[in-house]
N, C-alpha and C positions, 0 to 999 in steps of 0.2 A: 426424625427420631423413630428408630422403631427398639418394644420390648420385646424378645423373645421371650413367653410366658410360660415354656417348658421345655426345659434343657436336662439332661444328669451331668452328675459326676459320682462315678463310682469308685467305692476304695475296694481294693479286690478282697480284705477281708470279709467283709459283709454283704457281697453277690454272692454267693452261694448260688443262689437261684434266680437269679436274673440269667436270662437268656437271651441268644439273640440269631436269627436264620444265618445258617452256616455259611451261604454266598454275600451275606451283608456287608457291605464294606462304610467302617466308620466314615462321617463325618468331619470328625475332630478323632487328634490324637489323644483325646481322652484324658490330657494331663490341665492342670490347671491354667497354667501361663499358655499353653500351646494349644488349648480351646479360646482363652480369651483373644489371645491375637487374630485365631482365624476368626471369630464371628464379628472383631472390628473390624476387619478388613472386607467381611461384607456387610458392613452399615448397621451392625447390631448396638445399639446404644448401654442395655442392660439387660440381661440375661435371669431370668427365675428356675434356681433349681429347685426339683424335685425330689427332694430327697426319701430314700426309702428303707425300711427296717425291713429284708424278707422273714426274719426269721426273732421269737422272741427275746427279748435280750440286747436287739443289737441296735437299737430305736438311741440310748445315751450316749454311745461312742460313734454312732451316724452323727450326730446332731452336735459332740462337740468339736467333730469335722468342718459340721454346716455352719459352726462359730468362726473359727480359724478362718473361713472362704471368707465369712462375712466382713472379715474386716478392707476388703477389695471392696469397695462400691462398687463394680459393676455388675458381681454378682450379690443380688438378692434371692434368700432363702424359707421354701415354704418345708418345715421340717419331718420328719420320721417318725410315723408312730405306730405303734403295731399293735392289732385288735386284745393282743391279751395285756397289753399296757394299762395301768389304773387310769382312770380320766382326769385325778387330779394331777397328772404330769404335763395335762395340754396345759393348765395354770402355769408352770413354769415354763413349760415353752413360752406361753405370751407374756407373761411379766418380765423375758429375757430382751425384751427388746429386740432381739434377733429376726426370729419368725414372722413373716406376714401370713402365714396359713401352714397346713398341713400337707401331705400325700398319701393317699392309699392305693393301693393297687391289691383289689381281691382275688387278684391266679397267682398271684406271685408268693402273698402274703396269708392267702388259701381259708380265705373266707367270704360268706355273702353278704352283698352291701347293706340287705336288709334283714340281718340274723340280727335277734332281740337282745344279744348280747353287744350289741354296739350302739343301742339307745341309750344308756348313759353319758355314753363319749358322745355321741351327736348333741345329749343337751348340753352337755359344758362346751363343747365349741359354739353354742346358737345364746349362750349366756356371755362368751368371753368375745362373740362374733368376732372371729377365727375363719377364713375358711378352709373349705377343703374340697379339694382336686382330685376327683376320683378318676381311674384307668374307668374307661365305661366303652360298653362293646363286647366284642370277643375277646377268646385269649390266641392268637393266631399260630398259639403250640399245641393248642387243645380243643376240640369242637364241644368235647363233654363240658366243660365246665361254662357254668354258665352264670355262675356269682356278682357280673357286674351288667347284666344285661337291663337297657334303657328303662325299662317299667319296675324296676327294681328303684333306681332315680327317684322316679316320680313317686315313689311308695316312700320314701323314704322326706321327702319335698312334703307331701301331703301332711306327714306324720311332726314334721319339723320345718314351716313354715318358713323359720327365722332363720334358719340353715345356712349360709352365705356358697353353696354348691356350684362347682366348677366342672361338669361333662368334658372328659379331655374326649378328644380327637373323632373331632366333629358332631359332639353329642354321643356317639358310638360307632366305636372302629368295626369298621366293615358289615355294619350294620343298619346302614344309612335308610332305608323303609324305615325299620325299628325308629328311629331318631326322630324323625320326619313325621312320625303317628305320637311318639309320648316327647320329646322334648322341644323341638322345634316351633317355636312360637312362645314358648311357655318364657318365665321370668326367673328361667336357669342361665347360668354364664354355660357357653363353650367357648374351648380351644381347639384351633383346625389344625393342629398336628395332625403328619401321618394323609394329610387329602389326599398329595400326590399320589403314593402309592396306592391308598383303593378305593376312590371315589372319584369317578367318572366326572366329566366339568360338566355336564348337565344341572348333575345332580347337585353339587358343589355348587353351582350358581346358585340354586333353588331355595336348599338350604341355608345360604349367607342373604340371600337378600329376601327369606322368610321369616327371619327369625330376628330378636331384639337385637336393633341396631348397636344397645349402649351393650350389651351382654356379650360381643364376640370378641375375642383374643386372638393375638395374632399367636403362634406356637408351631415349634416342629418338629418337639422329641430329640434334637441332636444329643448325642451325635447317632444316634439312631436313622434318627431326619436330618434332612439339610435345608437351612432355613433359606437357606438363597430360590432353592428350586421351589418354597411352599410361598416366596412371597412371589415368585414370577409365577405361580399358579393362580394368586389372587388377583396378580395385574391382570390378566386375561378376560376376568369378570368385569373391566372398565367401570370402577364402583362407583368414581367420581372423588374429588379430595376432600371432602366432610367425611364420607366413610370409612373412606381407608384410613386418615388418620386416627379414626376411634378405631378399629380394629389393630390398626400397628401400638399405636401405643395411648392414646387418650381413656381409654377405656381400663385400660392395665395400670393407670397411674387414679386414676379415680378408685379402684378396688385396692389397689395398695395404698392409700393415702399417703403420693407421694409426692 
């Protein structure tokens, strides 16, 4: 069994500003039935989108998208919310039965993880124990911005203890020092999306077998990523099969209670 615990699906309404490197070539064709085929065909069991709001406004008609999906059990949905969203909208996200968490992404969605104007929504997620799955790292369109960088994390962990936090792609994309000094080891979950592409297998050893065992998710951003290439990158670490099946998917069914 493996979860893939961070995939998209995008409707082209509501990208606006989601980008992606011009020589990038998708994964999946990006259509619902035509990404589920391929990721069973490569041994994906169940798939966790991310869904995302870039812009305000488009967090309800993202998310009655993420309903519609949801009625596919293979895809499970952690849903859209955007920083100028009221907090009491995460209440119905989670009383929708739909949602197992959240997404944010602060380049896209052009705020910082730990502006004081998103401590109300971190306490009603740490009340509704909701998580949420933040982009953390760089933005690999932008050096300036620096809105989700790893001690920002940990600022925000310190501050909301109860916080149920998800470090996507590796702790911090392409920032793996960063990672390695504030999150790695600590009793944050990450998701290894993204290793292939810029984390050296040194490091990527280092990082997977320094950090909490029960805390790591298997993930690979498709169709961004390809989970085929991010799980032959973790075979390469010979983690042994107690590990790897928490990391493929034991770990991702005990955070979803599923």
């Amino acid at each position: 069994m493996i979860i893939d615990f961070h995939i998209h699906m995008f409707q082209p309404k509501y990208t606006s500003n989601v980008g992606k490197p011009p020589d990038m070539k998708p994964a999946t064709d990006g259509t619902v039935e035509g990404t589920k085929r391929q990721l069973l065909e490569w041994g994906i069991s169940h798939a966790v989108v991310q869904h995302i709001a870039p812009k305000a406004g488009e967090s309800r008609p993202v998310n009655e998208f993420a309903k519609e999906l949801a009625k596919d059990g293979f895809y499970l949905q952690f849903g859209a919310f955007h920083p100028d969203d009221p907090p009491e909208y995460l209440r119905e996200l989670k009383e929708s039965g739909v949602f197992y968490g959240i997404k944010m992404h602060p380049y896209i969605q052009r705020f910082d993880i730990d502006d004081k104007k998103m401590y109300p929504a971190y306490e009603e997620l740490s009340n509704l124990k909701l998580p949420v799955l933040f982009h953390t790292g760089r933005d690999p369109f932008n050096d300036k911005l620096k809105g989700a960088f790893p001690e920002k994390i940990v600022k925000i962990h310190k501050d909301f203890p109860d916080l149920i936090i998800i470090a996507a792609h590796l702790g911090a994309l392409d920032m793996y020092d960063e990672a390695e000094k504030h999150i790695i080891g600590t009793d944050l979950y990450i998701d290894i999306s993204d290793s292939v592409k810029f984390c050296d297998l040194k490091q990527y050893e280092r990082i997977i077998k320094n950090h909490d065992p029960d805390k790591i998710l298997f993930a690979s951003d498709c169709p961004m990523g390809n989970p085929q290439e991010e799980l032959a990158y973790l075979e390469r670490l010979n983690l042994g099969s107690e590990l790897m099946e928490k990391i493929l998917y034991k770990n991702a069914k005990t955070l979803l209670g599923i």
